[in-house]
N, C-alpha and C positions, 0 to 999 in steps of 0.2 A: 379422596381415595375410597374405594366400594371394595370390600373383598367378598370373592364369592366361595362356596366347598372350597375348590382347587384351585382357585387365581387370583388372582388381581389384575382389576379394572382401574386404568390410572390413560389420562392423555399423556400427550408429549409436557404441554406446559405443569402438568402434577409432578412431576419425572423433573424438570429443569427447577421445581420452587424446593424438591427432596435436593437436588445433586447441588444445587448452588443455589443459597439461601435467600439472595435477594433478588433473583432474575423475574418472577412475576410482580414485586410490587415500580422496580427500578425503570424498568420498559413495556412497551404495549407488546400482547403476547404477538409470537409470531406466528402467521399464520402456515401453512405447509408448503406453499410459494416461496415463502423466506421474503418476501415485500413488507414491508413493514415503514409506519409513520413512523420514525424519529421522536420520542415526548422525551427524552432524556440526556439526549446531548448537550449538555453545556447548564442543565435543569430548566431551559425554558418554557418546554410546555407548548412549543410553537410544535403544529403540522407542516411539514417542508412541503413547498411549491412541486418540489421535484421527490417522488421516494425515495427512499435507501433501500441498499439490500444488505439485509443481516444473514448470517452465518453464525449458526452454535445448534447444539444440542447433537442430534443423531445426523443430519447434512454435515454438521461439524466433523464429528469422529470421521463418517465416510470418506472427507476430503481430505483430513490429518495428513500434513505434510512437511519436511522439516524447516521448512520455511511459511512466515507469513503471506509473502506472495504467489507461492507455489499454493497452498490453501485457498485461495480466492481467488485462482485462475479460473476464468472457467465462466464464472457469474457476466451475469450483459455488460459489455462493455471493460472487463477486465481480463488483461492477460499480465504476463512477467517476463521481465528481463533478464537473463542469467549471464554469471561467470562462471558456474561450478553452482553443486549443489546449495550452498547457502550463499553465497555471494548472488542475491536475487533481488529484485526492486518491483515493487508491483505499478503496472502499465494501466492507466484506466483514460481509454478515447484516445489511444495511440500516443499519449503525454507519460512522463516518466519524470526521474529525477525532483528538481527542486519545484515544479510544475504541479507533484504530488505529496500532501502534507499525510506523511505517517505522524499518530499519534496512539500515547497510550493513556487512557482514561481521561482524554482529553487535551493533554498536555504534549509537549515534541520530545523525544526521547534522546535528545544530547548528543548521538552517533553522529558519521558522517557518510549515512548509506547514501544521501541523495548528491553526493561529491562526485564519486564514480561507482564503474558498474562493477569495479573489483569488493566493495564495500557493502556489506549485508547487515541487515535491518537486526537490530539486535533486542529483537522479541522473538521468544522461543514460544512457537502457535500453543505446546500445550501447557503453559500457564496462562491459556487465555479461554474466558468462556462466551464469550462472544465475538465476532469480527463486523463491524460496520462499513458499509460504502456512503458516502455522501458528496451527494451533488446538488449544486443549484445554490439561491439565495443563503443558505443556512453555512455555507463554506466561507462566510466572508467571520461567521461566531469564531472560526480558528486561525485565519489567514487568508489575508491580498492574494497571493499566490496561488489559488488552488482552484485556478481555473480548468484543471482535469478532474480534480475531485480530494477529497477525504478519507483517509484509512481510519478509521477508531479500533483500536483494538483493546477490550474493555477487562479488566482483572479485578477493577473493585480495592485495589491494594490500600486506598484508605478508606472502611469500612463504610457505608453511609446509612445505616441502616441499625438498629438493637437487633443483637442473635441472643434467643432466647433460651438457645441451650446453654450449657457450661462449656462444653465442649465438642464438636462432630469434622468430621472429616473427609479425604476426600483422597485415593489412591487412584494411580491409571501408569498404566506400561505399556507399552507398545515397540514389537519389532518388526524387524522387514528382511525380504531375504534381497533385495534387489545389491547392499551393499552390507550384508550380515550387521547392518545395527540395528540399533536398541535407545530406547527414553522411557524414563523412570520419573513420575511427577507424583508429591506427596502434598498436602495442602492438610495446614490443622485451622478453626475458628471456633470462637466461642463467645462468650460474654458474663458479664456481671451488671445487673441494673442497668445504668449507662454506657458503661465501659464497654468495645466489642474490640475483638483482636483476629489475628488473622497472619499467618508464618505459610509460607510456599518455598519450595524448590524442586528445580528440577537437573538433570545430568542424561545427557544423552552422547552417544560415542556411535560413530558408522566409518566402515574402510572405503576401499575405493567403490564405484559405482559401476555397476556392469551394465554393459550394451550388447545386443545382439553380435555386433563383431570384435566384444573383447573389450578389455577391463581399463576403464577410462582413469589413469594414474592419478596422481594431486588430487584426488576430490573427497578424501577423508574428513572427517572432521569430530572435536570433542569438543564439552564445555559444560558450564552449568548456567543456572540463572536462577538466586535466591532471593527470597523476598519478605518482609514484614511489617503490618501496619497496624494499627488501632486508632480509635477516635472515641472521643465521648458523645454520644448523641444524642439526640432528643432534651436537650437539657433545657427545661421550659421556665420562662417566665412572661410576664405579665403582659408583654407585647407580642410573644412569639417562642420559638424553639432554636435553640444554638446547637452545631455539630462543630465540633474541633477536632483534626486529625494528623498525623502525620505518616509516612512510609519510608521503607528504606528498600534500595535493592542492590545486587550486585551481579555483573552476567561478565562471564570470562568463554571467551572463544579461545578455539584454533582450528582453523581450515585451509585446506587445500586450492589453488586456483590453476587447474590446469590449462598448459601449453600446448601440449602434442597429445597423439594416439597412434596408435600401430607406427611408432616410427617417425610420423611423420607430426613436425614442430609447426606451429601458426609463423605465419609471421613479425617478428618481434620479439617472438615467444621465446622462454626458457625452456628446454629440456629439459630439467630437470622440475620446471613448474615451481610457483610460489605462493609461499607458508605465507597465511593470517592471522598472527596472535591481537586478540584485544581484552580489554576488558573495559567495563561502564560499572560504574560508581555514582548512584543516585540516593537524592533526598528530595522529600516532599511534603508540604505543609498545606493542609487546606484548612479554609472555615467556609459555613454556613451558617443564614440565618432565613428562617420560613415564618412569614408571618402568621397569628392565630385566628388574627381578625376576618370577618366571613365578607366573601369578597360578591356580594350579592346585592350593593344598594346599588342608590341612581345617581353617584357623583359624576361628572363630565370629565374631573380628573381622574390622571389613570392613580391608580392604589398599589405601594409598593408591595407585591405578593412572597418575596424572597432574594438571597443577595449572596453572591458565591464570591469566596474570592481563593486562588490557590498560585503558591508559586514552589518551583522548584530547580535545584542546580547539582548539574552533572559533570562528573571527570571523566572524560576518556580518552582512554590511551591504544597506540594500533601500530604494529611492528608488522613491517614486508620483508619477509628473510628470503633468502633464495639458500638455492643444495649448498649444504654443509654450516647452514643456521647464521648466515652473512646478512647484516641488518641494513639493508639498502635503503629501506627509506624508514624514519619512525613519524609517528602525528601526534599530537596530543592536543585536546580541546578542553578548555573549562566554560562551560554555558551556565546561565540561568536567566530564568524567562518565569514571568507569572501574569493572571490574567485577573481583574476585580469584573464581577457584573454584574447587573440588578435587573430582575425581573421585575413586570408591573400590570395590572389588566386595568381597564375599563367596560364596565359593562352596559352604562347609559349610551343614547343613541346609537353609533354605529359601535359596536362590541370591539375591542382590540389586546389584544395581547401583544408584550412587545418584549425586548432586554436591550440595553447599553453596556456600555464597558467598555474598558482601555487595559492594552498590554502592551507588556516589554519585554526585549529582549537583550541579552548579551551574552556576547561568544567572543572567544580568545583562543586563534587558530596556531598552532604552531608547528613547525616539522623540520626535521633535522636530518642527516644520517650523510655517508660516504657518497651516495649515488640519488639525488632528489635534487628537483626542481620546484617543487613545492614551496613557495612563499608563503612566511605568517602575517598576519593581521586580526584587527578585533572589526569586530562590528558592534552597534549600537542602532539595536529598532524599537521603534514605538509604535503603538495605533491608538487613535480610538474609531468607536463603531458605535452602529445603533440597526435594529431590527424590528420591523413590526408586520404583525397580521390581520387582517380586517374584519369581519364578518359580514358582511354584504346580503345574506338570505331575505334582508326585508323586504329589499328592493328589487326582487327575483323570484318572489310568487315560494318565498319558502323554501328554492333549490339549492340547497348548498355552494355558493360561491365565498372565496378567499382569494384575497387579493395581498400582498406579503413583498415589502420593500427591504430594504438595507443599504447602507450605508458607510464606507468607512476611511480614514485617513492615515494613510502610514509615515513611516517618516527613516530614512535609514543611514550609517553613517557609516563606511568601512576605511579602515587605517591601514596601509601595509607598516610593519616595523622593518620590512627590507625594503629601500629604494633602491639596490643599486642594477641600472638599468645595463640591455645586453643588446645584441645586437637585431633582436626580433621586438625586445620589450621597451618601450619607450617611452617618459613622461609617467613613471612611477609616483605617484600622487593620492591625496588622500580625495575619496569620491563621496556626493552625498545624493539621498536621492528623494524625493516625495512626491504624492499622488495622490487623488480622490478614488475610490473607484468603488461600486455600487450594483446594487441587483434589484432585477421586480419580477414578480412571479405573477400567476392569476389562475387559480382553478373553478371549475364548474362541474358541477354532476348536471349534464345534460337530457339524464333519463337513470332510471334508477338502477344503481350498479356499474353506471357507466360515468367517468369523469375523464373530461382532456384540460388540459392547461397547457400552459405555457410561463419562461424565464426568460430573463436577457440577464447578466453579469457582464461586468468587467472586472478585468483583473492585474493588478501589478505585480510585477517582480524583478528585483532591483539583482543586478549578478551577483555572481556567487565569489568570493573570495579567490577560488580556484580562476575561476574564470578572468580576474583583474592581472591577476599578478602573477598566474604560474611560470616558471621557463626552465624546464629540466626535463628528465625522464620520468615514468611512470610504473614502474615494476610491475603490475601486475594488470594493466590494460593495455602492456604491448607498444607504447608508444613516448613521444617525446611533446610534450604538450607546455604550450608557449600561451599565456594567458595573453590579454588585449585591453591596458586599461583606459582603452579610450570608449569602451562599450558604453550602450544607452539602457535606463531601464526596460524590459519586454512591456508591452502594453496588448492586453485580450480582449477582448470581446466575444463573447457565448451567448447562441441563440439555442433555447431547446421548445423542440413541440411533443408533446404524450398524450398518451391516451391508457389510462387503467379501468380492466375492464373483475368485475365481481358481480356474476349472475349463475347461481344453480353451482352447476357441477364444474364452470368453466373460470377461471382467473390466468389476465392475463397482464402484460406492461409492455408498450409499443413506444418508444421513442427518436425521432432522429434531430440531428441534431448539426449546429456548424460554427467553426470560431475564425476568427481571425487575431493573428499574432502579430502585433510591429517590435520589430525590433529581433524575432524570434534568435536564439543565441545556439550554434550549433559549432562540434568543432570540424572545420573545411582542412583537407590536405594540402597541404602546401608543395606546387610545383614547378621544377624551375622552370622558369620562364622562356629560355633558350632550345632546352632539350624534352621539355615535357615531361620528366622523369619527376616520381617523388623526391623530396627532398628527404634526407637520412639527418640524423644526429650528427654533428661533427667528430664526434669521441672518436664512439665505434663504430658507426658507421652499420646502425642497426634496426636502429626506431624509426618508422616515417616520423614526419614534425606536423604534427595536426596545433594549429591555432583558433581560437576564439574569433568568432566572426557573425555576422548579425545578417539575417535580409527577412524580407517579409512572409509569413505562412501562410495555410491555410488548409484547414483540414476539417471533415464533413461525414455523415457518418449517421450509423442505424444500429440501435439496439433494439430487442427483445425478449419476452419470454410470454409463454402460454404453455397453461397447466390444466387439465382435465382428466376430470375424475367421475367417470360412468359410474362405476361401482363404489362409489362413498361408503356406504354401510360395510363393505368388505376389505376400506383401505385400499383399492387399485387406486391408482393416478398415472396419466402421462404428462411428462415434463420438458418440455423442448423449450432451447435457448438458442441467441444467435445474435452477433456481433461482428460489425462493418464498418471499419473508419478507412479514410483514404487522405492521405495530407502529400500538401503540395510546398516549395520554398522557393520564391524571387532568388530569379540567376541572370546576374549580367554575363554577357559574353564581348570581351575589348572588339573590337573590330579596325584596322588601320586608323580610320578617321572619326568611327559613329558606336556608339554601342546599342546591339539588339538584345533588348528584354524578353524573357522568356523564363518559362517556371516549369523547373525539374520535380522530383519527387523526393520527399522527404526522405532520411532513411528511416531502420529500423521500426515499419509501421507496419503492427498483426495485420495479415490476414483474414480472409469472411471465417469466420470461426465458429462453430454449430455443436453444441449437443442435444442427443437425442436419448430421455430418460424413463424408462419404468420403474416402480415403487408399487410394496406392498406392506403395509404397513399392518400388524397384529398386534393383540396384545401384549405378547412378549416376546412373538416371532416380527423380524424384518427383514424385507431382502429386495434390491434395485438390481439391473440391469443398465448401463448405458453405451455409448458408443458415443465418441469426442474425433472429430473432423475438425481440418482447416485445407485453406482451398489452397492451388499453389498462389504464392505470392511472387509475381516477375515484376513490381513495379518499385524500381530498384535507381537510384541516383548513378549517373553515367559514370565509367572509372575515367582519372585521368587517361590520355589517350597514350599514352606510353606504357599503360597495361594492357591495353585491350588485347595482346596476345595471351595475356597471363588465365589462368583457371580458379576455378570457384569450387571443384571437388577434386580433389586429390587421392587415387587409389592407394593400400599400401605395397600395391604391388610395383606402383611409378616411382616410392620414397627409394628403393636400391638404383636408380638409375642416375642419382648423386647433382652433378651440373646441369645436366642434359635433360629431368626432371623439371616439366613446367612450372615458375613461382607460382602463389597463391595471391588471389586477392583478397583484399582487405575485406569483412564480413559486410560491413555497411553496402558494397556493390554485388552483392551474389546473391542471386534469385531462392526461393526456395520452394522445393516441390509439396503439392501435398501430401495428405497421411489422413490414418483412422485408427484410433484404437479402442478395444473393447474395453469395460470396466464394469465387475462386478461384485457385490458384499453382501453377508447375509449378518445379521444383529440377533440376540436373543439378550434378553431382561429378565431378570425377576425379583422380587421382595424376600428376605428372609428376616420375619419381623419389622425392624424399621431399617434393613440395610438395604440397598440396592446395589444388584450385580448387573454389568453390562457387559456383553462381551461380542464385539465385530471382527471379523474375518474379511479382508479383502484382496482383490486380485486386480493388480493394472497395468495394460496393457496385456492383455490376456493370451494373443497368440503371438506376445514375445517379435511384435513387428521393429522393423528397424526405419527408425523416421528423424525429422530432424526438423528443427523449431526454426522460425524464421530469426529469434529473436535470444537466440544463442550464439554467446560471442566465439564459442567455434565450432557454429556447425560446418566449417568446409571442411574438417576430418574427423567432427564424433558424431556419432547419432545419438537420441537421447535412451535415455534408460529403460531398460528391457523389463521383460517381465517380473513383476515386482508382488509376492504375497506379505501382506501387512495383518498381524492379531493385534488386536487395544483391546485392552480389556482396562474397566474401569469399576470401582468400587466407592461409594459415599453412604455413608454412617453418621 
């Protein structure tokens, strides 16, 4: 830090190592792209084949939204899935659900957001000071399954680092007029010699959400998410340095998942819209150990350099009430998962950096209540893995080449404790499942500032509990969902090609990419056969009956971003981004004698997605400009042909016309138009002594447009949220 008469001269990363104490020694700084190596994932120290893109600091604040997926919309190759304001899942390469490993500090966060789409991710974005994307070979360190990608959303809750004050801290508040709420996040750390500690919470409250045509009902929502950890670190002896730590948290929801809008109900939907009460009950225990020994001779073997091991187990519990507080379905899960690893370098001959390690899992799924179909079962998963990277330059005139494997073996075992079988559900049985599956990466800087590579992965994913065994209703996705436990594990394959470009004033990340899916696991409508009609619930004669069902994928796709900056010395930059997946899925069609193969289109797959971004970055002044586009999306899965009279937009001038009033189709079959909206912030900073005050102003969706998300489970009667002014103001001491 440099102070001058009147100011201070401080970058972004002086600013991030003042607000939050281990961000420059724990990660590689990030650059103003937000591209960033990965050195700190899992502590291995590996460069990933593929980059990540990180999120924090002032991109952070600007994006603050009340969700984790809603925050990282946006970035290449990410968008989100909604139910309602937090009922949100974040989408990366048109993949979602159990396809995408949300994680917090590494670890899986015990909820059941990736079950369905009514279930939201239960990290509150602002107790997080970083958000991670990861893709490519380095996805197999967290799980088989993450052949879409990686969420890390990072907190630090077990200290890993000595804070050399006694004590300092860290306040930030933030409201919004879009649905008049409000979050209040307080963070204290400190330390003693070894000892470092660290207590967070937060409490946020918001009413319903407004849209340009009027006040979208059930999307309220309150809650907290408290937190506490310490560790002793650095505790040195004769071979090396010990950190020992543990954390606790506790996060309690309630939200709204709306039905209808002006009148007019979804189909399946409640009128009156349905309540989310949860809460999550976590504990966590890590160790560490960093070698002291100097990892600089010529042994052939590799030299263990460090050795993590952390586990932890979660309670959660999740009530679906419907109007007048009726508990239609309740969940409860107890999990615990831990992961042991070892890092290790060799520096003779060919240079390699590598890590191994094996983890577990266990989950004990339960659900009960008056009106569920939900089936309990535990699961039981293992792995081990191994990862290494090469250093290759000798043999390349000195150019920068890395070449980076992986490896790993799962192993998984799911029990239903109900077997009793119905008449869609049949041969309720215990499943097991295992797999090899594996990555290879390769990069090269083929000129200076310029590197392309390439990855292949494979990926397994064994079903999901849901998907074996369910066969009831679902309260708050609208539907009657009948699991299928004859299903086979997914089996992926992912190719990616890039090119990262760092020359002068221009940075850029070009990638596209393609997988294939066997086995791909989606739920299909179920129609009668006779009349072509959906099939309804038997009850009430309400819910279509969507089943578990499998055919082959395949889906293809282009990201990027490019950033330039003419004016460096004055902080101008432009920033433009833009994302294109298109997926496809194997469809038999009977035919009297023969059956013709053919391949439909996946559903719920974004749109060509684009923004387009100015930045001016000052010493204590900031202020951006952007504009966020998506194209129309009409490539849409054909509706049963017994709907094909029925509608995709519903006016609410058509809801009083009762009978006679078009039905609605189901969202997975209805096109969606495009849209644009404006979005703009301005930031001011300053030091008073050693505090720092932050304070951003924002405005989105600026002329208040009324548009509607492909990937909103009810865009056929709401549009999304209107013009929205958002203040955060932030303060750390």
């Amino acid at each position: 830090m440099r102070r001058t008469a009147d100011s201070v001269v401080y970058t972004p990363s002086q600013r991030d190592s003042i607000q939050r104490d281990s961000l420059a020694r724990r990660a590689t700084r990030v650059q103003a792209l937000g591209i960033v190596r990965v050195t700190a994932a899992q502590g291995s120290g590996l460069s990933l084949a593929r980059p990540a893109t990180a999120l924090e600091g002032r991109a952070f604040d600007r994006r603050l939204a009340p969700s984790i997926a809603a925050t990282i919309a946006g970035e290449p190759g990410v968008t989100a899935r909604s139910n309602g304001p937090m009922a949100t899942q974040p989408v990366i390469r048109g993949l979602t659900g159990d396809r995408v490993l949300v994680l917090e500090d590494g670890q899986r966060t015990g909820d059941i957001a990736t079950t369905a789409p009514d279930h939201a991710v239960t990290i509150d974005p602002m107790t997080a000071r970083r958000v991670e994307v990861i893709r490519g070979p380095a996805g197999l360190l967290f799980g088989s399954n993450s052949l879409g990608g990686v969420v890390n959303v990072v907190r630090d809750d077990v200290p890993t680092e000595r804070i050399t004050r006694r004590i300092g801290g860290t306040f930030s508040g933030q409201g919004e007029s879009v649905n008049d709420g409000g979050v209040a996040h307080g963070a204290l750390r400190g330390g003693v010699g070894p000892l470092a500690w660290r207590v967070s919470g937060s409490w946020r409250t918001a009413g319903d959400t407004r849209a340009p045509a009027g006040v979208l009902p059930y999307s309220d929502v309150r809650g907290h998410d408290v937190g506490m950890g310490a560790a002793l670190v650095d505790l040195a002896t004769s071979r090396g340095s010990w950190r020992l730590g543990a954390a606790a948290r506790d996060v309690v929801n309630a939200y709204g998942v709306p039905g209808s809008f002006a009148g007019i109900v979804l189909p399946g939907a409640h009128d009156g819209g349905v309540y989310v009460d949860l809460a999550r009950r976590s504990g966590r225990v890590d160790a560490s150990w960093r070698s002291n020994a100097a990892l600089t001779g010529q042994r052939w073997w590799p030299q263990l350099s460090q050795a993590n091991v952390s586990t932890q187990f979660t309670r959660f519990e999740q009530s679906e009430l419907e109007r007048g507080g009726f508990v239609g379905t309740r969940f409860g899960q107890l999990m615990a998962n831990g992961d042991a690893l070892v890092h290790y370098v060799r520096k003779a001959g060919v240079p390699i950096r590598g890590s191994a390690g094996a983890w577990m899992q266990w989950r004990d799924f339960r659900a009960e209540g008056s009106f569920t179909g939900t089936r309990p079962g535990v699961l039981r998963g293992a792995a081990v893995f191994a990862m290494e990277e090469m250093e290759l330059d000798a043999f390349f005139g000195g150019r920068a080449v890395r070449l980076q494997w992986g490896a790993r073996w799962d192993a998984a075992r799911i029990v239903p404790l109900d077997s009793t079988e119905t008449a869609l559900v049949r041969d309720v049985r215990t499943r097991a499942f295992t797999a090899p599956t594996g990555s290879v990466g390769l990069t090269a800087e083929v000129h200076r500032g310029v590197v392309i590579g390439t990855s292949v992965a494979r990926a397994f994913r064994p079903p999901a509990i849901e998907e074996l065994f369910s066969a009831g209703p679902h309260l708050a996705t609208y539907a009657y969902e009948v699991g299928n436990p004859q299903l086979r594990a997914e089996q992926g394959l992912g190719l990616d090609l890039f090119t990262r470009i760092t020359r002068g004033a221009v940075r850029g990340e070009f990638a596209i990419f393609s997988m294939r899916v066997g086995n791909f696991i989606y739920q299909r409508p179920l129609v009668d056969s006779v009349t072509g009609a959906p099939v309804r619930d038997q009850r009430l004669r309400r819910y279509n009956v969507y089943q578990a069902d499998q055919a082959d994928a395949r889906l293809h796709g282009a990201e990027g971003r490019l950033e330039w900056s003419p004016w460096a010395r004055r902080g101008v930059t432009f920033d433009a981004t833009a994302s294109w997946v298109q997926g496809t899925q194997r469809n038999v069609v009977s035919a009297s004698a023969a059956s013709a193969e053919s391949w439909v289109p996946l559903p719920a797959m974004p749109p060509l997605r684009t923004r387009l971004q100015s930045r001016w970055e000052g010493r204590q002044w900031s202020a951006t400009g952007a504009v966020e586009a998506a194209a129309r999306q009409g490539r849409v899965p054909p509706p049963p042909r017994s709907l094909g009279a029925n509608t995709c937009v519903l006016a609410a001038s058509q809801a009083v016309r009762g009978g006679n009033a078009p039905a609605l189709l189901p969202a997975e079959f209805c096109p969606t138009d495009g849209w644009a909206v404006v979005n703009v912030s301005v930031a001011r900073r300053w030091l008073l002594g050693t505090q720092l005050h932050e304070v951003t102003a924002s405005v989105d969706n600026l002329f208040d447009v009324d548009w509607r998300d492909h990937l909103w489970r009810a865009k056929q009667v709401a549009p999304q949220p209107g013009r929205n002014v958002r203040l955060l103001y932030r303060w750390s001491w």
